[in-house]
C-alpha positions, -999 to 999 in steps of 0.1 A, spaced: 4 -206 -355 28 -224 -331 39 -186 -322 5 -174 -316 -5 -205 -295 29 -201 -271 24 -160 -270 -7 -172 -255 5 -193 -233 28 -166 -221 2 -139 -216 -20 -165 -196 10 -169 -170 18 -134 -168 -20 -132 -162 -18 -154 -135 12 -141 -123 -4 -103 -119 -35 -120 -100 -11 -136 -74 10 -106 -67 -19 -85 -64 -33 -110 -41 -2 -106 -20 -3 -74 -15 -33 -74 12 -4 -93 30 21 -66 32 21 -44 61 34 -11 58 38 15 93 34 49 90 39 72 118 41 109 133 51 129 161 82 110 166 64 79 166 37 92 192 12 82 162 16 49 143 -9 36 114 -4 4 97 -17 -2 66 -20 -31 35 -4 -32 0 -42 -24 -7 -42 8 9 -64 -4 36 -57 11 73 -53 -20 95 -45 -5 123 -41 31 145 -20 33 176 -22 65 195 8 73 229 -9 87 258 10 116 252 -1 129 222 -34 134 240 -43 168 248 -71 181 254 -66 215 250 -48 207 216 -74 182 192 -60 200 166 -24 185 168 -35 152 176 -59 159 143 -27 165 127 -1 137 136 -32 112 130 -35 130 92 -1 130 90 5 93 100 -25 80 78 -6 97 47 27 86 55 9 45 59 -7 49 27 22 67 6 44 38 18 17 15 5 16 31 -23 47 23 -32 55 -15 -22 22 -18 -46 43 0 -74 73 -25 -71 53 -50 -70 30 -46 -99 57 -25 -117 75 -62 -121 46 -64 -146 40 -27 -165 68 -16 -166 61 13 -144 31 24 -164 5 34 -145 -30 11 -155 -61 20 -142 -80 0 -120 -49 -26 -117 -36 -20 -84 
């Protein structure tokens, strides 16, 4: 029973432990960018876009598309990059399997 009781225990930190890291991930700032750096997103260890920051001259007129593009481009590279500081983070805990609705 003494086994059971300090499993317990040890689930219950690793618990907290998960909560906490998680936690800390809305803290971490990832950048992604584009266009040789003409496009810059940041983003959070929760995959939330924080921030966009658009050069002058990636602004054409005549060209939406591109600026369409390197804005796409930029968003995917923020939130791959988050995607990832998430999985070290949280991997500390699953042992790199993937767990739905974890992180």
């Amino acid at each position: 029973m003494n086994n059971m009781n300090q499993m317990m225990k040890q689930v219950k930190k690793m618990q907290e432990q998960m909560l906490k890291a998680q936690e800390e991930l809305a803290d971490k700032r990832v950048e992604g960018t584009s266009g040789g750096g003409v496009v810059t997103v940041e983003a959070n260890g929760h995959k939330k876009i924080l921030s966009i920051a658009i050069k002058p001259e990636a602004v054409d007129p005549d060209d939406v598309e591109m600026l369409q593009d390197l804005v796409l481009t930029a968003v995917n590279d923020a939130l791959t990059k988050a995607e990832e500081i998430a999985n070290q983070d949280m991997g500390k805990f699953t042992g790199g399997m993937k767990i739905p609705g974890l992180f």
